[in-house]
Steps between C-alpha positions, in 0.01 A plus 500: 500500500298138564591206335300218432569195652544281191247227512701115522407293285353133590748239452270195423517178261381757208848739560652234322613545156684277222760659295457378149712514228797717436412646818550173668879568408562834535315582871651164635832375326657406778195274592478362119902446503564384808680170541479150720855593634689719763386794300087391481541431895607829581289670268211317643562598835596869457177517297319362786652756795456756251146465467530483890601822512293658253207358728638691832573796325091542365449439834416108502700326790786698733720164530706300272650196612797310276657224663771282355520153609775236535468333188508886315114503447338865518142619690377752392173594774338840480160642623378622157193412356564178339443387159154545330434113409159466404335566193520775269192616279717704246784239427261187555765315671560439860793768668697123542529447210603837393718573733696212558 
């Protein structure tokens, strides 16, 4: 039996979508409730290698590098495809803006 190869999609400025409204909430709440503490730290950076990972496993880098330095800052360096940052017909924003 042949399968077919499923076609990958293009990951461009345009693969970038807003969640609006409830949505915003219920896909993301640990994004909308996160905090400037301990707690929004390490959910920022476990949000970070997870997205990482999510890259190497579609296939988008083979190495993840975290490195913890003296003063207990985190890297997080990968060879995925980077963040889309330009500008995005369908939300009429720039990716910057959207995403960060």
């Amino acid at each position: 039996m042949a399968t077919k190869k499923m076609e990958q999609q293009q990951y461009n400025d345009q693969s970038i979508k807003a969640l609006k409204g409830a949505d915003r909430v219920r896909k993301r709440p640990s994004v909308i409730f996160g905090s400037d503490g301990l707690e929004g730290c390490e959910h920022s950076f476990f949000e970070i290698l997870s997205n990482a990972v999510d890259e190497a496993r579609e296939g988008h880098g083979n190495e993840i590098r975290v490195t913890v330095f003296q003063d207990k800052s985190i890297e997080v360096d990968d060879h995925g495809r980077g963040v889309p940052l330009g500008w995005n017909e369908a939300e009429g924003r720039w990716n910057l803006d959207l995403i960060y």
